[in-house]
C-alpha positions as CSV (number, residue, x, y, z in Angstrom):
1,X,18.2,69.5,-65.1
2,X,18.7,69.7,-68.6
3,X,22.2,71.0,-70.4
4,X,21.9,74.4,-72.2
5,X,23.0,74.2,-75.6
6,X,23.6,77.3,-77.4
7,X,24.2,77.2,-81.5
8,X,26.7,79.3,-83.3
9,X,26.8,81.0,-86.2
10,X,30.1,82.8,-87.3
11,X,30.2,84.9,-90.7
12,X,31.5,88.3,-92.0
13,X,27.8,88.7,-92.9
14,X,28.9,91.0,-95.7
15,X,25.8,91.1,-96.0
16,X,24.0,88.4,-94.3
17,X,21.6,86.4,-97.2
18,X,18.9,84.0,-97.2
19,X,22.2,80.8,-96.8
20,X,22.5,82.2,-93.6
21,X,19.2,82.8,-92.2
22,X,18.6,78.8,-93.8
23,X,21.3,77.9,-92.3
24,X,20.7,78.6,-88.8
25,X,16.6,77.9,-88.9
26,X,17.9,74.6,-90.1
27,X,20.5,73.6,-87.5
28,X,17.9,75.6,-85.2
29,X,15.0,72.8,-85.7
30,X,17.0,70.1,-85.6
31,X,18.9,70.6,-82.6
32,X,16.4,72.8,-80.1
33,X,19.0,75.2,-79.0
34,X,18.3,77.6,-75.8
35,X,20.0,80.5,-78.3
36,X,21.2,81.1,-81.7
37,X,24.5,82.9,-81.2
38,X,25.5,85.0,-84.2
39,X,29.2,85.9,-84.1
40,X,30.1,88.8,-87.2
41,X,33.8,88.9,-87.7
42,X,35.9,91.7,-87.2
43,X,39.1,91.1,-89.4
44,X,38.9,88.0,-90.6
45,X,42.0,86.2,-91.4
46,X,40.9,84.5,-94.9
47,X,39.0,87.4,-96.0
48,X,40.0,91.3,-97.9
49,X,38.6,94.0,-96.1
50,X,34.4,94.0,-95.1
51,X,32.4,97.0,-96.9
52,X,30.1,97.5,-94.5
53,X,31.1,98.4,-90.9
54,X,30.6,96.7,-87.7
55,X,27.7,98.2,-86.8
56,X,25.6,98.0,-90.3
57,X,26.3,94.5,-90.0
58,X,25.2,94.1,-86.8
59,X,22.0,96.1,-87.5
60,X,21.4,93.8,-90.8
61,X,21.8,90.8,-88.4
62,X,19.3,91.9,-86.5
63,X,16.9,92.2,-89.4
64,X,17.9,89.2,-91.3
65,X,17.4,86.8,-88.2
66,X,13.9,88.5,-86.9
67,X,11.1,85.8,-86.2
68,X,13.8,82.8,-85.6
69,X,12.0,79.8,-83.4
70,X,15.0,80.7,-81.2
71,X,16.2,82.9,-79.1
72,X,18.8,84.9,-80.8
73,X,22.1,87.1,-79.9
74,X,24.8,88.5,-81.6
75,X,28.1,88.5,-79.8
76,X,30.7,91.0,-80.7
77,X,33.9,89.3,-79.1
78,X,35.5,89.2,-82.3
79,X,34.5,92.7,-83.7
80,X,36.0,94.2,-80.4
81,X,39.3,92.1,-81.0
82,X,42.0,94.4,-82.4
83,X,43.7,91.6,-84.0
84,X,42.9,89.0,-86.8
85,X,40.2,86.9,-85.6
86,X,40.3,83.1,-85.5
87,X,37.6,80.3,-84.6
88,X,39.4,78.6,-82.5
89,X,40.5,81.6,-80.1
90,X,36.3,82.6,-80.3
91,X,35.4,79.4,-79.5
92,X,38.3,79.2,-76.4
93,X,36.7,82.4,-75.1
94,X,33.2,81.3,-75.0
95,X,34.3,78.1,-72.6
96,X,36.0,79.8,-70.6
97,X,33.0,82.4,-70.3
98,X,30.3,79.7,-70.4
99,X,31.8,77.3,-68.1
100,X,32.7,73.4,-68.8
101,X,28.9,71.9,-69.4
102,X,26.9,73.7,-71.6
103,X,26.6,72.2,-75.0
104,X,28.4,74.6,-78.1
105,X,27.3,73.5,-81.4
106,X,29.7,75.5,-84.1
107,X,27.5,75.8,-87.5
108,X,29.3,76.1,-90.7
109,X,28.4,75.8,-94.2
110,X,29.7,73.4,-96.8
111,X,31.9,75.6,-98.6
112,X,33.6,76.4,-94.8
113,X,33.6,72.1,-94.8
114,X,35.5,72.3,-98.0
115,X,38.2,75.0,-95.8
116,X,38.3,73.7,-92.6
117,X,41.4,72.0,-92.6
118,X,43.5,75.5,-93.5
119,X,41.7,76.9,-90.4
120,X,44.2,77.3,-87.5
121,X,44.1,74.4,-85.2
122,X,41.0,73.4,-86.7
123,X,41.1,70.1,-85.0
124,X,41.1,71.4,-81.8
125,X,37.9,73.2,-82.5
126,X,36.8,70.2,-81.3
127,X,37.6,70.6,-78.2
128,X,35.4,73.5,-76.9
129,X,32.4,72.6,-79.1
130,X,30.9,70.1,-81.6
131,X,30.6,70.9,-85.1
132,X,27.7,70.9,-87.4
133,X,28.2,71.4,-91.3
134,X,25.2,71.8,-93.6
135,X,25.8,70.2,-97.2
136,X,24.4,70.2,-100.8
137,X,22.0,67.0,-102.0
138,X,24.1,64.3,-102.8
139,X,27.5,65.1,-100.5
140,X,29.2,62.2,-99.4
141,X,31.7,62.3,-96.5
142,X,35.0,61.1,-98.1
143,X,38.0,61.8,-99.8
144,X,36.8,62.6,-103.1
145,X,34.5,65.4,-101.2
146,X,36.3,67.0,-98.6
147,X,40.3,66.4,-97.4
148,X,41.0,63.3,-96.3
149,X,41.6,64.6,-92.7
150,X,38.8,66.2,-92.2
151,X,36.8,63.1,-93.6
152,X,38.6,61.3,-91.4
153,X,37.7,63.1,-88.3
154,X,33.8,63.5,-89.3
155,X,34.1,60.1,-89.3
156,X,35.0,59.3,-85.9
157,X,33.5,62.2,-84.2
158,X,29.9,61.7,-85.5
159,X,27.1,62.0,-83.4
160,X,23.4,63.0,-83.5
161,X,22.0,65.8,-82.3
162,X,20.4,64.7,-79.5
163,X,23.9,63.1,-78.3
164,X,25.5,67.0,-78.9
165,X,22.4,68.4,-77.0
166,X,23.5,66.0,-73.9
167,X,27.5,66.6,-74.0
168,X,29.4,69.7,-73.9
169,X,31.9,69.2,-77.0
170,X,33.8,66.8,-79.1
171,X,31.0,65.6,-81.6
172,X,30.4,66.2,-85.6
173,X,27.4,66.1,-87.6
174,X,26.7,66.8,-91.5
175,X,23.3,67.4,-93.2
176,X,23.1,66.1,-96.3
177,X,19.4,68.1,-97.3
178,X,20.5,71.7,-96.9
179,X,20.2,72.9,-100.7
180,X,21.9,76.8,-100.4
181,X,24.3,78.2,-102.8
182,X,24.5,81.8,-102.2
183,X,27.3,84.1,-101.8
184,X,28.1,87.0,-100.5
185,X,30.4,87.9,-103.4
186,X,28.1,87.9,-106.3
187,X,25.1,89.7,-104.0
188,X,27.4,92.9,-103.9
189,X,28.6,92.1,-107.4
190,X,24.8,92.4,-108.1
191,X,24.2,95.7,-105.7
192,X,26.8,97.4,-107.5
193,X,25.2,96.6,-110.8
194,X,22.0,98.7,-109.8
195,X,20.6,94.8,-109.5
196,X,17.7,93.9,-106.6
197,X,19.0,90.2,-105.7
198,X,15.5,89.9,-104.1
199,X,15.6,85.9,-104.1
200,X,19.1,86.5,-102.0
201,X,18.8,88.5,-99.1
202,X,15.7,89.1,-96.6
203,X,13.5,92.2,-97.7
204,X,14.1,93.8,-94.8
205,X,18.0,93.9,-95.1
206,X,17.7,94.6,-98.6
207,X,15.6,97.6,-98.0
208,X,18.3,98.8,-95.4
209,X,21.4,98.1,-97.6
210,X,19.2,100.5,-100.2
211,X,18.6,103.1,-97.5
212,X,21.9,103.2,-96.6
213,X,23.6,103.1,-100.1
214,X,25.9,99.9,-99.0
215,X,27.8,98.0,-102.1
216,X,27.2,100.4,-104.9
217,X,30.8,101.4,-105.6
């Protein structure tokens, strides 16, 4: 019997763009997960307040990641959580929900990469799940990159995918092909401006944010 392996995909998804959507049909491909997990935040700790609310960004989720190769569900642990939400206290709870052998593959971004090391006990992320960080063309992992302590540990963690498929935790991987430089910032920037950032965001949550006048003002 196989493990399952579930991949997930955190983000204030304010609003969810085309990185995103790349990001997990990437990570998706290369490592056959049973289910993409998308996990919006609810207050996130390194982040000003979101625009749109919980359940708009749930809804654009839903659009945004329609026709995946993957099964996919959005969990709302950390939108239900009063407090300010942290990775590691996500990635605790979805252990202890899921048990001690299914495979949890945490996807980030490079610019999260970049961050990691001011996340709270960031190094112990790796002990509920591995980690999977998607790059620009050209990254290399060391110190002139990324901190030297997350370099470090990259280093000594790395695996495949098919090695974080067949082990429940503890293993790092970076793609060095995944070309996305999109932010969430300059999209509303752009929404506000009267702007259509058609090349950013999928059509259908562009048409949503539209009929539901999000980011204007």
């Amino acid at each position: 019997m196989s493990r399952r392996c579930i991949a997930l995909l955190g983000g204030s998804f304010d609003p969810v763009h085309n990185g995103h959507v790349a990001l997990g049909s990437y990570f998706a491909k290369l490592l056959f997960p049973d289910e993409l997990r998308l996990l919006p935040a609810g207050n996130p700790w390194q982040k000003k307040g979101l625009q749109a609310s919980p359940e708009q960004r749930i809804d654009m989720l839903k659009l945004a990641f329609d026709g995946l190769p993957v099964p996919v569900t959005i969990d709302r642990q950390e939108i239900e959580r009063n407090a300010a939400t942290y990775t590691i206290d996500t990635l605790r709870q979805l252990r202890a929900d899921l048990g001690p052998q299914i495979s949890l593959v945490f996807l980030i971004g490079a610019d999260q990469l970049l961050q990691l090391h001011t996340w709270k006990e960031w190094n112990r992320l790796f002990d509920y799940a591995h980690i999977c960080a998607a790059s620009r063309p050209g990254f290399v992992l060391d110190d002139a990159h990324i901190p030297g302590q997350v370099a470090q540990e990259f280093a000594r963690r790395a695996g495949t995918p098919e090695q974080m498929r067949n082990c429940a935790h503890g293993l790092a991987y970076v793609a060095t092909n995944l070309a996305i430089d999109i932010s969430a910032t300059e999209i509303r920037a752009a929404l506000q401006h009267g702007e259509r950032p058609d090349s950013l965001i999928p059509p259908g949550v562009l048409d949503y944010i539209k009929q539901h006048h999000l980011y204007q003002n």
